[in-house]
N, C-alpha and C positions, 0 to 999 in steps of 0.2 A: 402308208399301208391301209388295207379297207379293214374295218372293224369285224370282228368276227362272231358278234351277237347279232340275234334274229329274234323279234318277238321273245326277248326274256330266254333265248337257248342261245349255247355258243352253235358254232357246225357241226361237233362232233358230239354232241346232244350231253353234254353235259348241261347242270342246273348252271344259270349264270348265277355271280357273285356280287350281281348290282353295280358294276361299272362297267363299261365299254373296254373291253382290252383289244389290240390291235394281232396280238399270236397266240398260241397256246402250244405250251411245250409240256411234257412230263417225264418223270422219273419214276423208274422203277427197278429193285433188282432184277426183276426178270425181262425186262427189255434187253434188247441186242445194240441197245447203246450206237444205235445207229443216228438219229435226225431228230428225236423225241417227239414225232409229228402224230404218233399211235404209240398206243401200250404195248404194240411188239416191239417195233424200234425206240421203246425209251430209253433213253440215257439212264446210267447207272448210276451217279451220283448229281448230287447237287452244283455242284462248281460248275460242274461240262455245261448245263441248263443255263445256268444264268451265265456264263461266260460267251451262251450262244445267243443269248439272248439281244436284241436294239438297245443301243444304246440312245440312239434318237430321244430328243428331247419331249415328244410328241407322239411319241409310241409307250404302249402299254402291252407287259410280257403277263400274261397268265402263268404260270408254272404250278403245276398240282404234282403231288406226293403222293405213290401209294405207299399202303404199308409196309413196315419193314420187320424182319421176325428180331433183328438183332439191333444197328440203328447206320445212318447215313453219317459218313466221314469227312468233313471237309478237308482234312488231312492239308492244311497251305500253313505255311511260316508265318507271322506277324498279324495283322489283324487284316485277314483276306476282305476285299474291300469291291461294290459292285455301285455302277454309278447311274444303270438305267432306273426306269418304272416299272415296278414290280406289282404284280400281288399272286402270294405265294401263298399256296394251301394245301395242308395235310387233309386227312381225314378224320382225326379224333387227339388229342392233345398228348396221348401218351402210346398213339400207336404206330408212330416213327419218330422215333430217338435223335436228334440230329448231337455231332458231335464235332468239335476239331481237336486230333490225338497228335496233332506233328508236335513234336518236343518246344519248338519253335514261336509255337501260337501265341498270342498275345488276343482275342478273343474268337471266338465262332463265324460270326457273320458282321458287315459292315457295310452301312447301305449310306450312300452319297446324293441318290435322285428319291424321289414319289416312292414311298412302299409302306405296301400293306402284306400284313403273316396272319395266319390263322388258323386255327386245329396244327401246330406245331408244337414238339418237343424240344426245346433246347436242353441239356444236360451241360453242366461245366466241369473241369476236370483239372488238376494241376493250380496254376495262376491263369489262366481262359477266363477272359469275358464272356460276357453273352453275346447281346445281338445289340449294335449302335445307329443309332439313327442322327442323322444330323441332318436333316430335310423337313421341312414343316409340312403340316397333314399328314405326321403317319398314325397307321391303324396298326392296333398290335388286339387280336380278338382271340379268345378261346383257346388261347395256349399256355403250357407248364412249362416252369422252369423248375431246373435240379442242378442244386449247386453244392448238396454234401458232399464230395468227392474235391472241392478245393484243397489246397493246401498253401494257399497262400490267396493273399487278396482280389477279391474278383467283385465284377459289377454284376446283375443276370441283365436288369436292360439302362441300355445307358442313351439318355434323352441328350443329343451333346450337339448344342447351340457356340460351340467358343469360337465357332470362324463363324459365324452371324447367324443371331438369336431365330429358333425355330417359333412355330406356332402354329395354334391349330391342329394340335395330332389329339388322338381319343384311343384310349385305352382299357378295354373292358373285358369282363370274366375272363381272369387271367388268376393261377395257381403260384406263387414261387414258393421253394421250400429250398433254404439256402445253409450255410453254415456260421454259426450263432459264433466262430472267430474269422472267420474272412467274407462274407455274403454283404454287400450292398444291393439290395432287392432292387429297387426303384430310384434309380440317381435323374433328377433333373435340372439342369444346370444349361444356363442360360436361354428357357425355352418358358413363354410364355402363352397364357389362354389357352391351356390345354384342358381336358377332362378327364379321369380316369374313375371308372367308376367299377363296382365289384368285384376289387382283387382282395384276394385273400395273401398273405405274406408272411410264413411263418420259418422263426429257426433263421434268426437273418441276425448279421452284425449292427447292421442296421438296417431299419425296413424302408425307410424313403428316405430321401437327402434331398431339397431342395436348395440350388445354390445357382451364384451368376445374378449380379444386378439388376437381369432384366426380366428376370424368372417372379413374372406378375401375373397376378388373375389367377390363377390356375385351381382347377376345383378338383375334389377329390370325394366322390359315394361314395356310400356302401362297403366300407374298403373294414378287412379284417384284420388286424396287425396282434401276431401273440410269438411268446417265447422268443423275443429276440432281447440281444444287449441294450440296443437304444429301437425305439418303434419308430419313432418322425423327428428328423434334423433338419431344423431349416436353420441353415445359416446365414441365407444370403436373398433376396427378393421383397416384393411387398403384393399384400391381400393374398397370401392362401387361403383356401376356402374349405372348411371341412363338415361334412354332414353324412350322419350314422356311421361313425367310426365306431369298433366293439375293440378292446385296448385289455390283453391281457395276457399276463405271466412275463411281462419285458420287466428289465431289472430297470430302465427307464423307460415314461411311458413317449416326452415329448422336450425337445432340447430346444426354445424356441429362442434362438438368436433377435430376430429383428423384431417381433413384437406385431405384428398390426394384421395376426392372420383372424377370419373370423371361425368358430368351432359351435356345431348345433350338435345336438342329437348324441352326445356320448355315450356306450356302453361299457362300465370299468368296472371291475368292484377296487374304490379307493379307498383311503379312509380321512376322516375327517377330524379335526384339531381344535383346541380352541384357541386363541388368540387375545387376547397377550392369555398365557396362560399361569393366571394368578386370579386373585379374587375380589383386585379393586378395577381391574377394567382401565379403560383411555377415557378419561375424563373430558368431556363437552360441556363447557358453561352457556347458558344462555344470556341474551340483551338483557341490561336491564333493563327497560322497558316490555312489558308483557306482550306476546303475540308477537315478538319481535325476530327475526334470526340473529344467530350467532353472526357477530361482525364478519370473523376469520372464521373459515373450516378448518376443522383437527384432523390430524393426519390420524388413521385409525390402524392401518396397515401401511408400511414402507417401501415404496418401489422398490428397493437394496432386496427386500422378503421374497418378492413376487419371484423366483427364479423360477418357475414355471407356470405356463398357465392354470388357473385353478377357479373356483367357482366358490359363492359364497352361498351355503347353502342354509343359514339362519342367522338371526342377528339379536344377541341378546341386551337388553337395555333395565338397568336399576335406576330409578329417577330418586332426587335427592329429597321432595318435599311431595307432600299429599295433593298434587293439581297434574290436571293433562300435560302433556309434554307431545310435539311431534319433531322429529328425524327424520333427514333425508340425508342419502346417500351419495359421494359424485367418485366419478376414476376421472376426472378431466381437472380435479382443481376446484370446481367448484361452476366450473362453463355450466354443466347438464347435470341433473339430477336421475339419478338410474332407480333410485327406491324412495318412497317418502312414507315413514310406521306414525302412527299415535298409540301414545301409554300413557296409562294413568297410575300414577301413584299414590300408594297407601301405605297403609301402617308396614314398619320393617320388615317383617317376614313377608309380608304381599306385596312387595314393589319390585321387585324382580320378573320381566317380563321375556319371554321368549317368540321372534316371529318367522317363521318360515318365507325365503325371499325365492325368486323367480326360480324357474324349473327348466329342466329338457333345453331347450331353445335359447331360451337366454341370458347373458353377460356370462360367459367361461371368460374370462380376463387374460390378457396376455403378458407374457413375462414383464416385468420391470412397472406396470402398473400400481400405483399409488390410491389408494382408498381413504377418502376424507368425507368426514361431517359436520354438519351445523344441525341445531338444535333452539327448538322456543317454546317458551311455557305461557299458562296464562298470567302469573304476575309479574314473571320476570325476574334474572338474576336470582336463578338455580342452577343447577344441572343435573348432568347423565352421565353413567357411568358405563360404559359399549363395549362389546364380548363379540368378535365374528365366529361363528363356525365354519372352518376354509374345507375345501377339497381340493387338493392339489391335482393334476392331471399328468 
């Protein structure tokens, strides 16, 4: 079929969407539900549109939404399921409702080829999923979900790679507002190198779950996560990527199973601990020999401790003898040094030393992480006495 964009308009003078679609159909309650070829003859609901829709593997259905005073029904048993190229668009994220009320439902919508949503409402109701994507490059832009009206377990969007891993979908300024006993906001699960950036997530059972092997790379802005049971599950993948998350009022903030995601930019109010929390601290011997390191690094924190990611946001050090002393810090063993302090010791009451270590950006540590140090003086065969102040995430 011939494409039906012209200089940046489709035919019927709509604004284009930024990609070539090959039809354009619409839905409206007040069409005559006749061909959805015009807004007089639109089809009335959503189903009819896309059921009318190519399924051609090479074809691209535009479908536009007008408003609805009350909201659109997909009214189909089980998790009604569409297999073309779509991109689907409302007009404002809350000002057509979409729903599925069949008793039956198991979720809303369910897309199998190319699609992209936008300015759409999902609403979930009962046990209703959201909307499922199992096709790499989907766009999910400018829409709300509402999933207080669960009553039993529901996803709002489910990234679902199990019959072969997706990639490449981007997901941005998106609203959910879920139910803080049944709402999985953000499940992605077997879907790798995707983006999601500026969602907000609140009142969710849990706010993201990333799961599936092969659920890699995947970056996550701007993203707002509050008031839920658990904020971020990863259970299953390697290198999540997270920058300017804001994390608050979840009873957990972060459940990080595998360990090796990287975390910049946190907004929380946490609170912070001391470590061992006593008054003689983890003792560091230095070489005998002056200017020397410590043969072995001292375990200072215990990977067994690290059960979630957390940040180390000062490091307190009492040195045993009146001379310099410097400390460095590794989470590898002793591979890499992530901090290296100098103190100097003096008479007892003045040797007690306090230093503020890296900020905003960097080392949030990941679960099961291990913190070890070595230490050396100028004469040699002394030590130090080390206090972290942790922030757990």
């Amino acid at each position: 079929m011939l494409a039906t964009q012209i200089k940046g308009k489709f035919l019927d003078g709509s604004d284009t969407v930024g990609r070539v679609v090959t039809d354009v159909l619409r839905v409206s309650p007040d069409g005559n539900d006749a061909d959805g070829r015009s807004w007089y003859t639109a089809y009335n609901d959503i189903q009819t549109a896309l059921d009318a829709a190519s399924t051609d593997v090479n074809d691209c259905t535009l479908i536009m939404l007008a408003p609805h005073t009350t909201f659109y029904d997909i009214n189909t048993s089980g998790a009604p399921t569409w297999s073309g190229n779509y991109e689907i668009i409302g007009t404002h994220r809350t000002w057509a409702p979409i729903r599925n009320t069949n008793r039956l439902a198991t979720s809303i919508m369910k897309f199998t080829g190319k699609t992209s949503i936008r300015d759409l409402a999902i609403f979930q109701t009962g046990t209703v999923d959201g909307v499922i994507f199992t096709n790499s490059g989907f766009r999910i832009r400018k829409c709300g979900f509402n999933s207080e009206a669960l009553s039993g377990a529901g996803t709002s969007i489910y990234i679902d790679g199990t019959a072969g891993f997706t990639h490449g979908g981007i997901i941005e300024d998106i609203q959910i507002l879920g139910n803080d006993s049944y709402t999985k906001g953000l499940y992605v699960n077997f879907s790798q190198v995707n983006e999601f950036n500026n969602m907000h997530i609140h009142r969710c059972l849990t706010g993201i779950q990333v799961s599936g092997s092969d659920s890699d790379y995947n970056t996550f802005y701007h993203t707002d996560i509050g008031d839920c049971a658990l904020g971020i599950d990863i259970v299953e993948g390697n290198e999540q990527h997270f920058s300017g998350l804001i994390l608050h009022h979840n009873t957990v903030n972060v459940a990080d199973a595998i360990g090796d995601s990287t975390w910049m930019s946190i907004v929380a109010e946490l609170d912070v601990t001391l470590e061992p929390d006593n008054f003689t601290g983890i003792s560091v011997g230095t070489h005998l020999n002056g200017d020397t390191w410590t043969t072995s690094p001292v375990e200072i924190r215990s990977a067994a401790s690290a059960t979630v990611p957390f940040k180390i946001v000062a490091t307190i050090s009492e040195a045993s003898a009146a001379e310099k002393f410097r400390i460095r810090f590794s989470s590898d063993s002793g591979l890499t040094w992530f901090d290296d302090i100098s103190i100097e010791g003096e008479l007892n009451a003045q040797k007690r030393e306090s230093h503020a270590t890296q900020s905003d950006t960097d080392y949030i540590f990941n679960k099961g992480t291990q913190i070890v140090a070595a230490a050396k003086c100028e004469n040699g065969d002394e030590s130090v006495n080390i206090w972290l102040e942790i922030q757990e995430i």
